[in-house]
N, C-alpha and C positions, 0 to 999 in steps of 0.2 A: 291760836298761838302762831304768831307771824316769824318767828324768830326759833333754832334753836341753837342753844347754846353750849359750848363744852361741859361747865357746870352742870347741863340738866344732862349733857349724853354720857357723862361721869356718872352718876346718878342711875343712870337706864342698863348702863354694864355692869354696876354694881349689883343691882335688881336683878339681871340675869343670871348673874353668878351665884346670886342665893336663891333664885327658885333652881337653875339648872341643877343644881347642890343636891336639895330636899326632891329631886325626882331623880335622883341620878340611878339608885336600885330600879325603878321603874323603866328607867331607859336599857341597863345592863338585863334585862329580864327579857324586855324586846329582841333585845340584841342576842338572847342566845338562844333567842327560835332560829333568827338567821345567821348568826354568825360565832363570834368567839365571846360573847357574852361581855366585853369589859368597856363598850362603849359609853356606860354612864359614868366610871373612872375614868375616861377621858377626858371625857368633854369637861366633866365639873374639873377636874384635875386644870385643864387650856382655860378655862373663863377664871379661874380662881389667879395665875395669871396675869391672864389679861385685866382684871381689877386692880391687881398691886400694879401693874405697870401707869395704869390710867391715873398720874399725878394732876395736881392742879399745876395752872398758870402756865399751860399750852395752848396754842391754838391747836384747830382740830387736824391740820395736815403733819404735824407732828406729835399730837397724842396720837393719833393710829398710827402711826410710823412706829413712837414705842410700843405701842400695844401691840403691831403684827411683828416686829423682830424678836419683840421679849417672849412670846408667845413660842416662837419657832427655837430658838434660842434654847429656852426653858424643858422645855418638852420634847417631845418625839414622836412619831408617829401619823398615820394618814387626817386624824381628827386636828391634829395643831400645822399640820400643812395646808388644811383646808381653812381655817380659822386666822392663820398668818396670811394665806392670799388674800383673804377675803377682806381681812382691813388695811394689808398693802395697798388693794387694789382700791381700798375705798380712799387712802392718803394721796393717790395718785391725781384722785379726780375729785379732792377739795381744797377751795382757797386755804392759804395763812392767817386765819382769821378767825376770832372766838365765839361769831356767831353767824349762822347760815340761812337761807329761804326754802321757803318749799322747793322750788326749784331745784338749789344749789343743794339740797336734800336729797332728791328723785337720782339726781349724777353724780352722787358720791354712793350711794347703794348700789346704782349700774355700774360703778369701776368695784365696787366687790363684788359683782356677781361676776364680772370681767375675768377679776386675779382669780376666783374658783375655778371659772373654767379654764385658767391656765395651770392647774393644778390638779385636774381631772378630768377621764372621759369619760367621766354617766352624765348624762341628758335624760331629760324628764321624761318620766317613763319607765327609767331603767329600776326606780321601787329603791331612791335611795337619798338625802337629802337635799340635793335637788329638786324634788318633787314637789318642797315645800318651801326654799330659797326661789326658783325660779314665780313662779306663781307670785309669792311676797313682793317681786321687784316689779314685776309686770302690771298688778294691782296699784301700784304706790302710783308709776307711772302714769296708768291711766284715769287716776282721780285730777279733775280740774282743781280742786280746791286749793288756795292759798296756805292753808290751815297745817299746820306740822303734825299735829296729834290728830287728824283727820286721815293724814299721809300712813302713819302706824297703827290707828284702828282699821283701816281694810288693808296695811299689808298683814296682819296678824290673823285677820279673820281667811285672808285667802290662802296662808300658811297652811293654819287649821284645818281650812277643805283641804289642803293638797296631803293632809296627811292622812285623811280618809280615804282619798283618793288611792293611796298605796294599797290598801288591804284588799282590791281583788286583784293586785300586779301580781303576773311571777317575777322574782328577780333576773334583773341581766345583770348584773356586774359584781366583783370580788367576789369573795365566799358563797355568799350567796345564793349566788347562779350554781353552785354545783346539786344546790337543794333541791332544784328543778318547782315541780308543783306544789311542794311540800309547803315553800312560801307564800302561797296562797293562802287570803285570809288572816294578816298578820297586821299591823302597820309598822312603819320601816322606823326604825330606832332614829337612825338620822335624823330622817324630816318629822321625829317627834321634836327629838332637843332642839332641832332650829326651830321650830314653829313656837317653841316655848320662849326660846329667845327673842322674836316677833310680841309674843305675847308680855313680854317682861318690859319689852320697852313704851308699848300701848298704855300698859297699863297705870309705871311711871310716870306718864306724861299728863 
């Protein structure tokens, strides 16, 4: 697949929002080893969203535009601040235009991982979605392939490790960290729901 196109990334958020959905208990269950338990209402709450926002007959520098202001707009909280950077930062760094390359692919995910980090200070490591968004962009990056659906079968698969990767962290950041060791052995709610997002889109495609 040399091309991808709004049509099919319409499509791949919609796929998101209905697995992130039907795991959302799952996520919220993670979440209240470490924290306040309601990250699965979130996030399915931000993607469901960002689907009604993703109209047809845009190009992709202004479907995420609606999709990150309707998102931030809509909702409230650290989960839709991090989900509004992320496809800010992905319309910052894509042409006007209804279809894209590997390439123009690779630097529209690195302007979302961009607007994340302007929206937070965990860094990988810290046992928190991150863990599994940095890994995803870094992956995508460094596959040579031309191929679009090549670019989200190993960001998806290196999501996945990074989310394995959480379970012997202690947490450093928000609530978490107050848990100390206790978080140990866990994996991180976060970088569950973004790796499934990885995965919703691989899978789509």
């Amino acid at each position: 697949m040399e091309k991808l196109t709004t049509d099919y990334f319409q499509r791949m958020i919609e796929s998101a929002a209905k697995n992130i959905a039907e795991r959302a208990d799952e996520f919220s269950q993670l979440d209240a080893v470490l924290g306040d338990g309601d990250h699965g209402e979130a996030i399915s709450t931000a993607f469901q969203v960002i689907a009604k926002s993703a109209t047809g007959g845009k190009d992709f520098k202004t479907l995420l535009g609606d999709m990150g202001f309707g998102v931030m707009l809509e909702t409230s909280g650290s989960t839709s601040t991090l989900l509004g950077g992320f496809l800010l930062g992905m319309s910052d760094c894509v042409p006007a235009a209804t279809e894209i390359d590997a390439q123009q692919v690779k630097a529209m995910f690195r302007g979302g991982l961009e607007g994340v980090v302007k929206n937070t200070k965990a860094k990988r490591g810290d046992k928190t979605m991150m863990d599994a968004l940095i890994p995803a962009i870094e992956a995508m990056e460094a596959t040579d392939s031309n191929d679009v659906k090549e670019l989200f079968n190993v960001a998806a698969q290196a999501a996945l490790q990074g989310v394995e990767d959480t379970i012997p962290m202690k947490a450093n950041f928000g609530r978490a960290r107050n848990l100390g060791d206790k978080t140990i052995g866990h994996p991180d709610a976060g970088a569950t729901s973004w790796a499934c997002m990885f995965q919703s889109f691989a899978s789509e495609l």
